[in-house]
N, C-alpha and C positions, 0 to 999 in steps of 0.2 A: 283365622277362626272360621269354624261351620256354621253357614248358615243356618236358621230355625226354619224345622218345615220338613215333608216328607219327602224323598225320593227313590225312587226305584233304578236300578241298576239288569241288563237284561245282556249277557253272555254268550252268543250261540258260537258252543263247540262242537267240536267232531264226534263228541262221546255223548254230549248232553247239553241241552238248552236249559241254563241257572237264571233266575229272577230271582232277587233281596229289593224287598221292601227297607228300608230304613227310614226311620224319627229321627229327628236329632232335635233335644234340648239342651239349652244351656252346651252347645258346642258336645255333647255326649252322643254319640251316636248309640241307636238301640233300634237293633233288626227286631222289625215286629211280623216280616212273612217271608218266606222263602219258598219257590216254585222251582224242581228238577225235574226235566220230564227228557227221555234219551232223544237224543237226537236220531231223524230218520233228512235226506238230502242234503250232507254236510261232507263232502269228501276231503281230508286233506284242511280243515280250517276253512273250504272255500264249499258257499251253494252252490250245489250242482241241481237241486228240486227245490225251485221257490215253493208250489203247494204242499210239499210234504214238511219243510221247513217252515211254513204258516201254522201246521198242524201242530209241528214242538212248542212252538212258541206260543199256541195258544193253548196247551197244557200246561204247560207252566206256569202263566199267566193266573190260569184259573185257582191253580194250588195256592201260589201269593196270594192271591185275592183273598181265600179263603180262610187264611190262617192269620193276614192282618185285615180281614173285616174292611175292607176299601174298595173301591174299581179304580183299577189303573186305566190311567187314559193316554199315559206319555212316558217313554222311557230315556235314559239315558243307553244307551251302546256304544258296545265294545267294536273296532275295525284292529281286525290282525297286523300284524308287521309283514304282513304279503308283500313284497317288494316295496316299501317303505323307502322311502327316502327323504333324509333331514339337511337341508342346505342353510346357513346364512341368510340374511334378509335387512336390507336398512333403509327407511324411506323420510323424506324431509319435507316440509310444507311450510308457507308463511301464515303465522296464526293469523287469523281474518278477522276475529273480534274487533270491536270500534276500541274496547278497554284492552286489549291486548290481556286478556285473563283469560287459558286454555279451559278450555270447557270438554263436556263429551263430545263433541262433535267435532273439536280438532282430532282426540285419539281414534276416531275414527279415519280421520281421513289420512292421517298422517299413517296408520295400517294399513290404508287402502294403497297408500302411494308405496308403501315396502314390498306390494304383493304386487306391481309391475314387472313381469316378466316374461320369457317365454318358456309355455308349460307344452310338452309334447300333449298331442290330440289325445290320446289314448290314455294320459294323466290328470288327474285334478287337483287340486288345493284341498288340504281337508282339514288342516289347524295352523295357525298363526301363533306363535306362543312370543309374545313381548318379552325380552329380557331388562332393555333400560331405554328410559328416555333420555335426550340431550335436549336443554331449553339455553338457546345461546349463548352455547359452550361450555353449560355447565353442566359436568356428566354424573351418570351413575344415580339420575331419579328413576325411583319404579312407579310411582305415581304424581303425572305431573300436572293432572288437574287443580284449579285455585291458585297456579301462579300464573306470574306474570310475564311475559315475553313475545320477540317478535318473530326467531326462527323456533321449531319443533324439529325434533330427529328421533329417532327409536329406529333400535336395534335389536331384531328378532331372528327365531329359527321358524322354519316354511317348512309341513312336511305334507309330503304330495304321495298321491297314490293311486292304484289302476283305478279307472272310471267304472270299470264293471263289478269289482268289488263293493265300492261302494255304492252302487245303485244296487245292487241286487240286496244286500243287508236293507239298505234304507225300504223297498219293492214289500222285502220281506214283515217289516215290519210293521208298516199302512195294512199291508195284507189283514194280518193279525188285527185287526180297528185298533192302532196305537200310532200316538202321533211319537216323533222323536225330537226329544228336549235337548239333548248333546247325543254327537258323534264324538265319540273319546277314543283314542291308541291306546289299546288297550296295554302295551309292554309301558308305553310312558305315563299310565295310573297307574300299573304297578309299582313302579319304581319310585314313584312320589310318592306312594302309598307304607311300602313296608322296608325301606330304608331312614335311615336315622340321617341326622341334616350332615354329620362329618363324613357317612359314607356315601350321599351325594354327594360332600365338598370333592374328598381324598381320592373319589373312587373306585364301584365296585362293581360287579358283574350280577346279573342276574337272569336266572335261567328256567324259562317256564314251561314245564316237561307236562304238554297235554297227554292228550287220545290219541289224536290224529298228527296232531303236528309238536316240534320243539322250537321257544323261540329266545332267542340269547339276544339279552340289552345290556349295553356298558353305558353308566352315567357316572359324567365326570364335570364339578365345575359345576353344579345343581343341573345341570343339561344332558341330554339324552342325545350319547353320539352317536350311538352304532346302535345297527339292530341284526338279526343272521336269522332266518327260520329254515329249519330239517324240516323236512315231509314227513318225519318218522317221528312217532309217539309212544304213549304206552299198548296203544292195540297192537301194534307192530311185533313187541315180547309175546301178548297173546297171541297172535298168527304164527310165529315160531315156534311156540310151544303144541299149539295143536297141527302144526304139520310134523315137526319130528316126533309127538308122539304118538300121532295119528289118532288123535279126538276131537271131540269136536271143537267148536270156539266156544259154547259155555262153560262144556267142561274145562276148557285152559284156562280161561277167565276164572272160574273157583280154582283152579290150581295154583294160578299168580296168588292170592288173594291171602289163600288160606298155608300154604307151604313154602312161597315163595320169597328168594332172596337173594340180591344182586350180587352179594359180595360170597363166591364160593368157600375161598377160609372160613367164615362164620357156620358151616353147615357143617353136616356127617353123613360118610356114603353107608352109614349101617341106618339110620331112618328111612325105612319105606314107607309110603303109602299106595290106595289099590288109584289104579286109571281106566278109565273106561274106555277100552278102544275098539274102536269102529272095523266090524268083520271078526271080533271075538267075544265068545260068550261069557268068559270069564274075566276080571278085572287081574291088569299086569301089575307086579309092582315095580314103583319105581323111586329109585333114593332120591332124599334130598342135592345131595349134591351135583347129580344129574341135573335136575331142573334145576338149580343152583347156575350150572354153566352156561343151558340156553338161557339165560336172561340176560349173563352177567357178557357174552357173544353179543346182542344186538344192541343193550344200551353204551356197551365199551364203543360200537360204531358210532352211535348218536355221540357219546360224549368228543369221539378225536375227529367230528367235523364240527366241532361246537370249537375245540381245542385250536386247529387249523384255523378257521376263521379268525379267533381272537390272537391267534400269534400273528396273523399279518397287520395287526395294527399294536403291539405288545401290551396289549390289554391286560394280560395276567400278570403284570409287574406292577396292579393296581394294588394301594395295602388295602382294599376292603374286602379284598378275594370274592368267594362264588357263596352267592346267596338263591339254593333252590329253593322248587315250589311248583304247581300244580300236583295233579292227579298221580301221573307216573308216578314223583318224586319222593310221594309214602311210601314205595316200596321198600322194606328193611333192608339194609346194605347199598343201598346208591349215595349216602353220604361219603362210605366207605370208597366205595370205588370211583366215585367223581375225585376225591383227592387224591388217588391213587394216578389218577391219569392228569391230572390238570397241575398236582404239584404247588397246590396253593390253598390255603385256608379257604372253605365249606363248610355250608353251615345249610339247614332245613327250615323255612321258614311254613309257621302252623300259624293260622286267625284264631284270635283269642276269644272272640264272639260264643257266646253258650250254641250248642248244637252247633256249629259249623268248624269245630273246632279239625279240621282237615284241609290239605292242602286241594283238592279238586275245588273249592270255593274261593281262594285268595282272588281270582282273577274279577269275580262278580262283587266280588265286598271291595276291591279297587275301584271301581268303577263309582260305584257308589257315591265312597269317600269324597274321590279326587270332582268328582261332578258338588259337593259339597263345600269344596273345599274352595273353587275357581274365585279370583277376585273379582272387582269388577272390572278392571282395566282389560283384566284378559277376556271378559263378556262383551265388552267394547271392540277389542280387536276382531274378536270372532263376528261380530254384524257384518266385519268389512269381508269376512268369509261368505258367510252364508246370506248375507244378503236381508238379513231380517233384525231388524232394529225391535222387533215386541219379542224377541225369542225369551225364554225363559229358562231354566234351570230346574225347579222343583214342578214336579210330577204333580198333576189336576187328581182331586180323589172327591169322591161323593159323599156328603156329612153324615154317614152313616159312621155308629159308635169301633174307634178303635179297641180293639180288644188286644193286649201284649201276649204272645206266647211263646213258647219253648219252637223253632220249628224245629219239623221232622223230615228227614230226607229219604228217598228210596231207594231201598237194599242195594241193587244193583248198580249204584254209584259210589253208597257210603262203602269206604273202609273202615278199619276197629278204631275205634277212638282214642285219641292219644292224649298218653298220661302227662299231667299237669309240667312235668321239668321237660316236657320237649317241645311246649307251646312257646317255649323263649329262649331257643339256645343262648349261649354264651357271644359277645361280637367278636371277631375276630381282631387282633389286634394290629393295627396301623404299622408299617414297614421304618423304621428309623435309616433306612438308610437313600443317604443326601443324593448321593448319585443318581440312585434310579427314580429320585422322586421329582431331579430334575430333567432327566429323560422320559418321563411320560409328559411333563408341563410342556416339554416342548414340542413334545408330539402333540398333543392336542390343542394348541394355542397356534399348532399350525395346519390342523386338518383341515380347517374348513375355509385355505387362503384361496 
């Protein structure tokens, strides 16, 4: 259940730096501001200009602010799947209490003793996620505070990441005057976020098709195994498009937007329209299904090193199949052609939120949610993270009157809005067959020996 109380959620991509205010009553979440402002020192998912990346972020800022009537003073953010990696973790300690009743400060320390390891210099610790307590020998509690007992065990996943990634997000965001309330994985909100609890139990892939970069997560067993990110996004089709047709990147970018479509079947080479190309005075035309093919050329690459990667662990023999989403993934026909190449149930995931109803926003309304949504057991483990026992969760705001509104996002982000039946595809339906459902169990019950 969501906690009561305000928080902000803060995104910085390669295309654009997103901030969502959210309320949440009564367990109901209601975005009351939303801040887009494009991203300038963002190469690739990674800062390459903290000042310039200071500056997004405090565009954006100001926009939230202004539209839910607050001053943000703390955020929750998002760290990439930038070489991510999720290992196993189990630590034991003797309850110390005089009554032997676990309190907060065993699961803390009994966190603290699972995160004894050794971590290469150039890595850090950056979430502790508890799966299950053991209070002696009695297994499978998730919260083992108010009992009674003399040994403690918990069994968790550790995921660790480059040190400069995250100092420079975290650099970036003091910059901006915001303190930071959670450091979140941003693929592991997503996926606690817009999966249903059987397609964490059973199985499903999900594939978040930025700007700048693609990043592929398989959760199986409510846990987040794998993660894979391309260097290639949707600017990527833009840059192909305005080099073969020799115009500029705005104009490609209105060409994707307005004419554009992944899957060439779906077009006609008798549809032209004019392009504007650079060193001629009058506009060429050019059919649809021309720009049909340079799209449907660079995301068929992204999708068969997305494809490559998940066969080496046979991820696609999960019944939950491929659940996309970001920015890219609005484009018309990439449903079409993701199942074309991947050969497994795809599906388009759109937020149901008024005004953000587009996929360039799932990733910031994740963030949100899942920083919402955190127990407390796992606010306990994360102390033995980050070191700070008064950390908080909900974002500090000024008692100045909230005001609810519609937000409104700018042009150059938003795509056309999508109509009411494709805010909720259909689920994809669960694999009956025994065989390969015990051939992924035992793939994954043995990955992480």
């Amino acid at each position: 259940m969501a906690k009561a109380g305000m928080y902000v959620g803060l995104d910085i991509g390669t295309t654009s730096v997103k901030v969502v205010v959210a309320e949440y009553i009564d367990s109901q979440m209601n975005i009351i501001g939303v801040g887009n402002a494009k991203s300038e020192g963002i190469n690739r998912g990674i800062i390459v200009d903290i000042d310039k990346t200071v500056q997004a972020i405090q565009r954006a800022v100001r926009q939230a602010e202004e539209k839910a009537g607050i001053q943000i003073k703390s955020v929750s953010v998002g760290l990439p799947a930038n070489l991510l990696e999720v290992e196993p973790c189990q630590g034991m300690i003797a309850v110390n209490n005089d009554s032997k009743e676990i309190g907060d400060e065993d699961v803390r320390n009994v966190a603290a003793a699972a995160m004894v390891r050794s971590v290469p210099p150039e890595r850090q610790i950056v979430a502790l996620l508890p799966q299950e307590f053991t209070v002696d020998g009695f297994e499978g509690i998730k919260d083992p505070r108010g009992m009674i007992g003399v040994r403690l065990e918990m069994l968790g996943l550790i995921f660790t990441g480059p040190k400069t990634v995250v100092h420079n997000i975290h650099k970036c965001v003091e910059k901006a005057g915001l303190a930071v309330s959670q450091t979140i994985i941003t693929p592991l909100a997503l996926t606690e976020t817009i999966l249903s609890e059987g397609e964490k139990d059973f199985g499903t892939i999900v594939i978040d098709m930025g700007g700048g970069q693609t990043t592929t997560a398989v959760i199986h067993d409510d846990q987040l195994k794998f993660t894979h990110v391309d260097q290639e996004g949707g600017e990527y089709v833009t840059k192909d498009i305005s080099i073969v047709l020799n115009t500029s990147f705005q104009n490609a970018e209105t060409l994707k937007i307005n004419y554009g479509d992944a899957y060439p079947e779906r077009t006609s080479a008798n549809e032209e329209f004019p392009v504007d190309v650079i060193g001629k005075t009058d506009p060429v035309k050019v059919d649809e299904r021309y720009l049909s093919e340079i799209i449907e050329a660079r995301l068929e690459q992204i999708f068969r090193k997305a494809k490559k990667a998940l066969d080496s662990i046979d991820a696609l023999d999960l019944p939950g199949g491929i659940i996309l989403t970001g920015g890219a993934a609005s484009l018309p026909g990439v449903v079409d052609l993701a199942e074309e190449i991947f050969e497994t149930n795809v599906k388009l995931y759109v937020p149901n939120q008024m005004g953000l109803r587009n996929p360039v926003f799932t990733n910031v309304i994740s963030l949100v949610n899942y920083a919402a949504e955190l127990s407390e057991v796992y606010q306990l483990a994360k102390t033995a993270v980050t070191g700070d026992k008064t950390s908080q969760a909900v974002s500090s705001q000024t008692s100045a009157p909230v005001v609810t509104q519609t937000p409104v996002y700018d042009d150059y982000e938003a795509a056309e809005e999508y109509e009411e039946e494709q805010q909720q595809p259909s689920k994809p339906k669960p694999k009956n067959d025994e065989k390969v459902t015990g051939k992924i169990k035992d793939f994954f019950s043995n990955i992480f020996d």
